[in-house]
N, C-alpha and C positions, 0 to 999 in steps of 0.2 A: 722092724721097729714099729709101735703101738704110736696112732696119733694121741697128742694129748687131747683131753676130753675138757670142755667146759661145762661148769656150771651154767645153765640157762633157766631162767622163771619159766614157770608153766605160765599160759597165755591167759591171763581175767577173760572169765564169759563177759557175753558183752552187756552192756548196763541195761536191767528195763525197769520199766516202774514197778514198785513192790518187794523190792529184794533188799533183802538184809543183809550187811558183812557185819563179820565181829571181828574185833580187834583186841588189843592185848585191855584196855582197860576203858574201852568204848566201842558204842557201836552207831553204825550209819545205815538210815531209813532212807532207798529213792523213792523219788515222789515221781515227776514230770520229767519224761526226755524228749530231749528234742533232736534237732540236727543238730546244732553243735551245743548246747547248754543244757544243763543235770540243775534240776531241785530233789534237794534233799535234807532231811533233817540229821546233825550229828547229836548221838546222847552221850554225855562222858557222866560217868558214876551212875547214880540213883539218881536224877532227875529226870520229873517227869514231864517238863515240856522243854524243847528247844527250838530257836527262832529254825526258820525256812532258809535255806543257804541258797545260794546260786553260782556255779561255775561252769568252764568248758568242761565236758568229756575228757579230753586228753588228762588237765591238770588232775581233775578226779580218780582216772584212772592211775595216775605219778602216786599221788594221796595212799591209794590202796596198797600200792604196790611197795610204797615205804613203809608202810605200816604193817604189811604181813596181815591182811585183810583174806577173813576165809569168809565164802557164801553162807549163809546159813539156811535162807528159802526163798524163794521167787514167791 
């Protein structure tokens, strides 16, 4: 008898500064990582500045990982 198989996410590389994910109808700039807190800019549509965000790594990485976030460049 076959074990059943789960679906598992591939694991996010880990966050550095300058990387870009895109998302189904935005995309998110890091800026500064730290130990445990991510600056980063989010774009949604065509707009061309957005404020400076700030959270932990962890919830960031929840963010991406809900959103179906692919790398696009370091």
């Amino acid at each position: 008898m076959k074990k059943p198989t789960s679906k598992r996410s591939l694991p996010l590389p880990s966050l550095e500064a300058g990387q870009v994910w895109r998302m189904a109808d935005s995309h998110l700039q890091v800026g500064l990582v730290g130990k445990a807190l991510v600056h980063y800019k989010h774009f949604k549509g065509q707009l061309k500045r957005s404020p400076v965000s700030l959270s932990s790594k962890e919830v960031l990485i929840k963010f991406l990982r809900a959103n179906k976030a692919t790398l696009v460049r370091e």
